[in-house]
C-alpha positions in Angstrom: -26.2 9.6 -26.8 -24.2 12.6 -28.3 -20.6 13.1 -27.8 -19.1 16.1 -27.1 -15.4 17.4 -27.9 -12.7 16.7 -25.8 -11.6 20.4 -25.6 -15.0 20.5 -23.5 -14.1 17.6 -21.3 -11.1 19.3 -21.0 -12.7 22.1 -19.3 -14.8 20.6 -17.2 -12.8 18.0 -15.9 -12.9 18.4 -12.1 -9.3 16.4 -11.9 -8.0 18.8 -15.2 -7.3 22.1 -14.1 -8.4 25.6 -16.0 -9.1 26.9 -18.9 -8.1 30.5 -19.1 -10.6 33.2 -20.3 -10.5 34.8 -23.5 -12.5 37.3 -24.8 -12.1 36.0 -28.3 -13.7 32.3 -28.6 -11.3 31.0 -31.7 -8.4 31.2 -29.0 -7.0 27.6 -29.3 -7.5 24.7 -27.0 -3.5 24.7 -27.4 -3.2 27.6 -24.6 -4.7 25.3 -21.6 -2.8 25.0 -18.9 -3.0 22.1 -16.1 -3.3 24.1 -12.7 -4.5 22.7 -9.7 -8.1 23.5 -9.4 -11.4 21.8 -8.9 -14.2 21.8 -11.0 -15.7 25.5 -9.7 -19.7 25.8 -9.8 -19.3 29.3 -9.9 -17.0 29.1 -13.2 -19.3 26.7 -14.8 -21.8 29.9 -13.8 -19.6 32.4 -16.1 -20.7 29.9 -18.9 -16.6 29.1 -20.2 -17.9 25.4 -19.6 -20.4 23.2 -21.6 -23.8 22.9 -20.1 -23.5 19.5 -20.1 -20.8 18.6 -18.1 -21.9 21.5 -15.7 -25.0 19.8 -15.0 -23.1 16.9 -13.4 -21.2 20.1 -11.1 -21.6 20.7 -7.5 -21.2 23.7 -5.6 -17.1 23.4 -3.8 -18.3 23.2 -0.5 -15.8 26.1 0.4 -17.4 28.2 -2.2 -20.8 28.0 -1.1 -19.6 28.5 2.8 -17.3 31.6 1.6 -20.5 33.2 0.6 -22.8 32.2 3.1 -20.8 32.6 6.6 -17.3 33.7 8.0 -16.3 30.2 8.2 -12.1 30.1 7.2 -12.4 27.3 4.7 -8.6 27.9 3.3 -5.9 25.0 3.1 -2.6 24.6 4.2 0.3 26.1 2.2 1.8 22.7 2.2 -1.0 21.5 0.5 -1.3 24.5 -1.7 2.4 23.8 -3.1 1.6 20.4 -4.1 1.3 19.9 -7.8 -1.0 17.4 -9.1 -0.2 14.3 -10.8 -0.4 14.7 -14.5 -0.6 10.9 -15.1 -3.9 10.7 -12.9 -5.2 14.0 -14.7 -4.8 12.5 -18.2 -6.0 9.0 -16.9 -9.1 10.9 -15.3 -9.5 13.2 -18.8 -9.5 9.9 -20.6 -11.6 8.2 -18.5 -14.3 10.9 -18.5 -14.1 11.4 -22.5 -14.7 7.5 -22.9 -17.7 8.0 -20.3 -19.0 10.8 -22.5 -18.7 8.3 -25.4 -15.7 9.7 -27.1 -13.4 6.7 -28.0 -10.3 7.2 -26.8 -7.2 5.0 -26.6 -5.8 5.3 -23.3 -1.8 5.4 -23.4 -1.4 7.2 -20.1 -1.5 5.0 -16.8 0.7 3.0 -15.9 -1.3 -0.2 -15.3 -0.5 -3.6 -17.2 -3.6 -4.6 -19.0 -3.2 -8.5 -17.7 -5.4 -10.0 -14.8 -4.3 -11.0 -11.6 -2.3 -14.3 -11.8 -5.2 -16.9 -10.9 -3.0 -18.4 -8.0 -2.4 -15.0 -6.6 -6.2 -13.8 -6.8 -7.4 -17.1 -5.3 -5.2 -16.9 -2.4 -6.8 -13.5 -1.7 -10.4 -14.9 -2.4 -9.2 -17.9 0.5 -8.2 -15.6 2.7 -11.8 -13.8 2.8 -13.6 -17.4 3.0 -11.1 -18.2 6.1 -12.0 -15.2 7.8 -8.2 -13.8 7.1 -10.3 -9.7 7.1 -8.7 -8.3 10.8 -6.5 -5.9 11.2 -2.6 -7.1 10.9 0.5 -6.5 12.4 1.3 -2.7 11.0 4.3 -3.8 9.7 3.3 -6.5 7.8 2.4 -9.9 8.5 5.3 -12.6 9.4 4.4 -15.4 6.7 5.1 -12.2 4.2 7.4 -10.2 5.7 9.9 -13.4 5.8 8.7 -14.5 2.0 10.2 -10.6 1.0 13.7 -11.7 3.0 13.7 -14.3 1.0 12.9 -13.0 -2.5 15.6 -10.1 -1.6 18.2 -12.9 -0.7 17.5 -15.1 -3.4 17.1 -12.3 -6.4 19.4 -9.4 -4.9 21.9 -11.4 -3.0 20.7 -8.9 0.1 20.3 -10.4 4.0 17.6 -8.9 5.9 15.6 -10.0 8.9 11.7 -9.5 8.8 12.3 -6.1 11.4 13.9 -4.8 8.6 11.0 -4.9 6.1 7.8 -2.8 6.4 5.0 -3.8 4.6 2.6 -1.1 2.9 -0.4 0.1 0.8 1.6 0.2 -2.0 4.8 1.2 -2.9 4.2 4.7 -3.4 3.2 4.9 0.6 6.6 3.2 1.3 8.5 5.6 -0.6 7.1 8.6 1.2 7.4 7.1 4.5 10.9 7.1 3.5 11.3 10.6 2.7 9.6 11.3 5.8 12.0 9.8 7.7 15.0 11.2 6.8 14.7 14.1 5.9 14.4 17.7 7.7 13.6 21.1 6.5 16.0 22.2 4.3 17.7 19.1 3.3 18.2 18.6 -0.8 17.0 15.2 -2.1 19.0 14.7 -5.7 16.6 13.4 -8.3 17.4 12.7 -11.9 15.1 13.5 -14.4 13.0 12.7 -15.8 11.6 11.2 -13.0 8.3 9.5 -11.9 5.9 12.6 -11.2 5.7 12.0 -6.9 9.1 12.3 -5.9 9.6 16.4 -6.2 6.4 16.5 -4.2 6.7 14.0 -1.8 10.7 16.0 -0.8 8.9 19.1 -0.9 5.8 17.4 2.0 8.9 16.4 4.1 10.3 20.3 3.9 13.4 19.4 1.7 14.4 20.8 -1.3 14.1 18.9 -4.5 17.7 19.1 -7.1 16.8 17.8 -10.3 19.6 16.6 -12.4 18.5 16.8 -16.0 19.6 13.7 -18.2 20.1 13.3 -22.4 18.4 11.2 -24.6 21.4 10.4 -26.6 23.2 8.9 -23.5 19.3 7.3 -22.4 18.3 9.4 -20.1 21.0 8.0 -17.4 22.6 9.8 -14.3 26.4 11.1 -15.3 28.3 10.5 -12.6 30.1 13.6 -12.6 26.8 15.7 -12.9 26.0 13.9 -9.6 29.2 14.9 -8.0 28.8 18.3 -8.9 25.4 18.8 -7.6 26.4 17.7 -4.3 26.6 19.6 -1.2 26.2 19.2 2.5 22.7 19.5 2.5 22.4 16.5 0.6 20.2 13.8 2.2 18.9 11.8 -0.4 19.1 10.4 -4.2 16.6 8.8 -5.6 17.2 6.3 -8.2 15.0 4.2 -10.1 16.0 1.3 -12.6 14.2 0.3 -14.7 12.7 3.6 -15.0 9.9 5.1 -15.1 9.1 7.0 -17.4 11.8 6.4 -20.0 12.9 2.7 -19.4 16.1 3.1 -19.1 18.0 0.2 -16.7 21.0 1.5 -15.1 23.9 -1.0 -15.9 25.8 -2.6 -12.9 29.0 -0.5 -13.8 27.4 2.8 -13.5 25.9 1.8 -10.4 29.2 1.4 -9.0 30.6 4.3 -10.3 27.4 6.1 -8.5 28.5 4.5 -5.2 31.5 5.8 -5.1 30.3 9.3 -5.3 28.0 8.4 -2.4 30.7 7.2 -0.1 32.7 10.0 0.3 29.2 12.0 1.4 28.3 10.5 5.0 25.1 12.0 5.2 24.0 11.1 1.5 21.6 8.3 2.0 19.9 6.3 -1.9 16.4 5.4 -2.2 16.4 2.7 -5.0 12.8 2.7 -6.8 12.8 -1.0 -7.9 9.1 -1.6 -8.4 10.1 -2.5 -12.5 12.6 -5.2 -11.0 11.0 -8.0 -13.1 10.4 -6.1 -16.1 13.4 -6.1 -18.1 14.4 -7.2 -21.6 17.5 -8.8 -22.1 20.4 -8.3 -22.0 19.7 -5.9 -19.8 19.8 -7.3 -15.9 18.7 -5.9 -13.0 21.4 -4.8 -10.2 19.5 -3.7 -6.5 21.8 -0.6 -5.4 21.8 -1.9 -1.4 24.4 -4.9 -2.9 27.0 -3.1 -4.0 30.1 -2.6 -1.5 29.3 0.0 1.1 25.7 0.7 0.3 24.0 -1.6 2.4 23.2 0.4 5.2 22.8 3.9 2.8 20.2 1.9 0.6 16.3 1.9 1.6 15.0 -0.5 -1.0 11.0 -0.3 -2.1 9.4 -2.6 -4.0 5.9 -4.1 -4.5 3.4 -6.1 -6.3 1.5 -3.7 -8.6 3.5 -3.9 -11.7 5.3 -7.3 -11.9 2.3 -9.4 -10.8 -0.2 -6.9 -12.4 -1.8 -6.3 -9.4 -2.6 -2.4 -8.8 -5.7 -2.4 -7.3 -4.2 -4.7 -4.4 -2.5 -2.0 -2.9 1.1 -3.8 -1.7 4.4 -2.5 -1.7 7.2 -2.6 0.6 10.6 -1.2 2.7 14.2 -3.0 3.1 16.5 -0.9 4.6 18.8 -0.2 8.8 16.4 -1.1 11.4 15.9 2.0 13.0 15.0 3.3 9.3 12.3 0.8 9.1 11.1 1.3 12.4 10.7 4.8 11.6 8.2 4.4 8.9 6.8 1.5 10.8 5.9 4.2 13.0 4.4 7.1 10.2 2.7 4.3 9.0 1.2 3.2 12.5 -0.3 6.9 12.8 -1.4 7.5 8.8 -2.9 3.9 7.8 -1.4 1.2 10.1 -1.1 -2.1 8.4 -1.6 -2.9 4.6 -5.0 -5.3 3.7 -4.7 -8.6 5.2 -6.4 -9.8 2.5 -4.3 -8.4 -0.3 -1.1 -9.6 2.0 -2.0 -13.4 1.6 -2.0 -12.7 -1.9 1.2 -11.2 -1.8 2.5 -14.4 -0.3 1.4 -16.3 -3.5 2.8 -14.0 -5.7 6.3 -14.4 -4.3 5.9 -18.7 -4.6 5.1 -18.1 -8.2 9.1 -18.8 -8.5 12.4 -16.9 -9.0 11.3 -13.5 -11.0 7.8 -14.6 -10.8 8.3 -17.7 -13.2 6.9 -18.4 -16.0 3.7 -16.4 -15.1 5.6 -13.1 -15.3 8.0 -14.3 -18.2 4.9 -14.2 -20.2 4.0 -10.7 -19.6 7.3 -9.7 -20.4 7.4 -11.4 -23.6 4.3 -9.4 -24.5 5.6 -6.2 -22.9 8.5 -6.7 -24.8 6.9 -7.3 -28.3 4.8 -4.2 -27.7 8.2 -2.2 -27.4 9.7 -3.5 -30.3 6.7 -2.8 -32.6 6.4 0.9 -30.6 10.1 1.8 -31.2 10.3 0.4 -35.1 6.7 2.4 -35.8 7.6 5.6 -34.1 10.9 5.2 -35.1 10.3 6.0 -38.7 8.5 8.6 -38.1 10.8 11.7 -39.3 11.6 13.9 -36.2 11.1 11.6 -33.6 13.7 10.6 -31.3 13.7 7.4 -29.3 15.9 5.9 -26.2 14.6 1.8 -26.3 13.6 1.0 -23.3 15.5 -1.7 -21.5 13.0 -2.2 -18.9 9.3 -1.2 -17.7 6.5 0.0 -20.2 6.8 3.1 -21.3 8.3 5.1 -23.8 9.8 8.5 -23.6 9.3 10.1 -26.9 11.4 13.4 -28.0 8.6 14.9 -30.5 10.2 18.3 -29.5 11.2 18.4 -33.7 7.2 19.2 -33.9 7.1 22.8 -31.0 6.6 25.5 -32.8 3.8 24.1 -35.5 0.3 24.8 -36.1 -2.5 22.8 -35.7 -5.7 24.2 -37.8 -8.6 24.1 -35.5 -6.3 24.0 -32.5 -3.7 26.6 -32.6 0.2 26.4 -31.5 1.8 24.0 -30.5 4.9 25.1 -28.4 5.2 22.3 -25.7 5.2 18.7 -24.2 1.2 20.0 -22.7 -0.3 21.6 -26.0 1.3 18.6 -27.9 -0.5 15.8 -25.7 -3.9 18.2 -25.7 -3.9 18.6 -29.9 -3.2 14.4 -29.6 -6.1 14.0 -27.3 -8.4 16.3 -28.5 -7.9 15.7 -32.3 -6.8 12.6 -32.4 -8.3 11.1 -29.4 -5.0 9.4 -27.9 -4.0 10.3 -24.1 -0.5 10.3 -23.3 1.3 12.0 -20.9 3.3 15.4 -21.3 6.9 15.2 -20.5 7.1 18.2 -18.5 5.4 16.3 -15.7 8.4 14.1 -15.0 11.1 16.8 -15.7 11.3 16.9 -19.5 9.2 19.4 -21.4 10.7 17.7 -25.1 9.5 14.1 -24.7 5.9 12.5 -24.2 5.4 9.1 -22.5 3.7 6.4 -23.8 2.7 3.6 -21.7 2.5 0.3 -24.0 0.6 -2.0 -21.3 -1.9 -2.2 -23.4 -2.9 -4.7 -26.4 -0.7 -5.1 -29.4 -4.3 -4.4 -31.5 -4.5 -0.6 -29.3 -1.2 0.3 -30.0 -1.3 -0.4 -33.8 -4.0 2.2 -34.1 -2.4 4.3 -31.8 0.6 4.6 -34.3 -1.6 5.7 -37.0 -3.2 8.0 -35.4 0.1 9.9 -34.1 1.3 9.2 -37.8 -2.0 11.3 -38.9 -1.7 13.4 -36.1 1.7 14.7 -37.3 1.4 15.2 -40.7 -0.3 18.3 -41.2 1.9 19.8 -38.8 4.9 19.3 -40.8 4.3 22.2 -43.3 4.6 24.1 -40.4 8.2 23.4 -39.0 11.1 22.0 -40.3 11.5 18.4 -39.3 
């Protein structure tokens, strides 16, 4: 089967965005732009996109109905404002160049590359054989709900009854539920950046008004206190931390934390929601510190954590709220109208996972272990690399990587290079390594790298970025 380039996939992509026009054809792959925009029969029709991968095109149902009848197929503006996710457009470009037989090495999601602990899958697999497949409580089952108390007591020294927990389909529906809740039009929900890619647009589908509070690299990419403070007003609702991070690994130590909690008691309508889905991946010395158990932040805190990343089970769907009882009860009640309860199936397995023991035992401590030898070799490779500039990750599996020493270059058969975008494009498209662009989480001079992946994958990764950023050398000063 032949292969075709990636700068074609790149344009056909349905979950990419467009390729602007140009009259002249050498214009370089470098000026794409991710926009919103499905793949569009009638562009594939103008012939900007490979016959190929139009062939597999369907007319947009609006399209055809825009031409044949009167019918208003337009969307919502609050729809229309939503940017998409750059990590699930690069995971999708990947995804479609490795169909097309292009060999790519896939850097982008984040999604550890371990199975299911056996315990936890066969306690799903039981649940099926015992008929466990109805519909649940929409809050979560009990057996579960009081296994999360638990775990929070235990690991985060926090009390909670089971009314105080809400069970989800993942923790990405918990933290919008959240959001939801509240805050109103007009309210300003404080996020640091760089920051995971959903929470600007998930303030922005409850009305509110993201502030992004940019960090620095040479003090890794934590929150300054008295940036915080200054941002604040009396619209503020809502800050979102998350430790360990995602995308740049950073863990927030317990002393900052506290420092941050000051702040946040002299606001009274300043509410945190503390992103702790990494909890268990962590390198020490670094230790984890939940944000509802320091002094006064109990009842400010809505905690959300889940399964997908710790236990490696993503495709489970499982992720959950602590927080006041009426705050919980709220979301219980989003959640009754959007999806009601999370899989029963996937909620017995979520039982096993937390008896897998404190931190998830010795299961988990051995996906850290790898995770952690993976950073090490990522951050002494890349780390001789002249004009990179690394922050080690404490936690999670990423990398946030300043190439920013490299805008500005040339790339022959590819064109300029003058961003966080055109540099993961010419990496892709040349080089045939996805990665995600910085500018998605808030940071146009980095790149993130997520190392849940093989130790074998990531060794040719680094030679490929190593090939990939020689020739541009000559053209910048490093």
């Amino acid at each position: 089967m032949a292969t075709q380039s990636s700068a074609a996939v790149i344009s056909a992509t349905s979950a990419a965005g467009r390729v602007e026009s140009f009259p002249d054809s050498k214009k370089p792959i470098g000026s794409v732009r991710f926009q919103p925009l499905r793949l569009s029969f009638s562009y594939c029709k103008s012939g900007n996109m490979s016959s190929r991968i139009c062939a597999m095109a369907k007319p947009n149902d609006a399209e055809t109905l825009s031409s044949s009848s009167s019918v208003d197929m337009s969307l919502s503006p609050r729809v229309q404002s939503l940017k998409p996710s750059k990590t699930m457009v690069i995971t999708d470009l990947a995804a479609t160049l490795v169909q097309s037989g292009v060999p790519v090495i896939r850097l982008a999601a984040g999604e550890p590359d371990f199975d299911t602990p056996k315990v936890v899958a066969e306690a799903g697999i039981n649940a099926i054989r015992q008929g466990f497949t109805r519909y649940t409580l929409n809050a979560g089952i009990t057996e579960l709900r009081e296994a999360i108390c638990h775990k929070l007591k235990e690991e985060n020294g926090l009390s909670y009854a089971p009314d105080q927990i809400l069970v989800s389909n993942g923790a990405k529906q918990s933290l919008l539920q959240a959001v939801l809740a509240v805050c109103s039009p007009g309210d300003e929900v404080i996020i640091p950046a760089p920051y995971w890619v959903s929470y600007t647009e998930q303030a922005r589908l409850a009305d509110a008004t993201p502030v992004v509070i940019p960090t620095k690299i040479s003090n890794n990419f934590l929150l300054d206190p008295k940036d915080l403070e200054s941002k604040l007003t009396e619209k503020s609702r809502l800050l979102i931390l998350c430790s360990p991070s995602n995308p740049t690994g950073s863990v927030y130590p317990k002393s900052l934390l506290e420092e941050i909690a000051r702040i946040i008691a002299k606001h009274p309508r300043l509410l945190v929601l503390s992103d702790e889905i990494y909890e268990h991946i962590i390198y020490a010395p670094a230790t984890h510190t939940s944000f509802a158990s320091l002094p006064d932040m109990y009842e400010r805190t809505l905690t959300v954590n889940g399964f997908s990343k710790a236990f490696a089970m993503t495709g489970w769907r499982l992720g959950y709220l602590a927080g006041p009882k009426h705050i919980v009860a709220a979301c219980s009640k989003l959640q009754g109208q959007v999806s009601s309860g999370a899989s029963s199936i996937a909620q017995k397995a979520g039982v096993a996972a937390l008896e897998l023991g404190k931190a998830g035992g010795e299961t988990v401590a051995e996906m850290v272990k790898a995770y952690r030898e993976r950073r090490d070799f990522l951050v002494k490779s890349l780390g001789e690399i002249e004009g990179v500039k690394i922050s080690e990750p404490q936690g999670a599996f990423y990398l946030f990587i300043d190439f920013s020493a490299y805008y500005g270059s040339e790339a022959e058969g590819f064109g300029l290079i003058n961003d966080s975008s055109s540099l993961a494009l010419y990496f892709l498209d040349k080089f045939q390594v996805a990665m995600v662009p910085g500018d998605a989480f808030g940071d146009d001079s980095c790149i993130r790298i997520s190392y849940a992946t093989s130790l074998d994958v990531l060794q040719a990764a680094v030679e490929k970025i190593r090939k990939a950023l020689e020739p541009l050398r000559a053209t910048v000063s490093v």
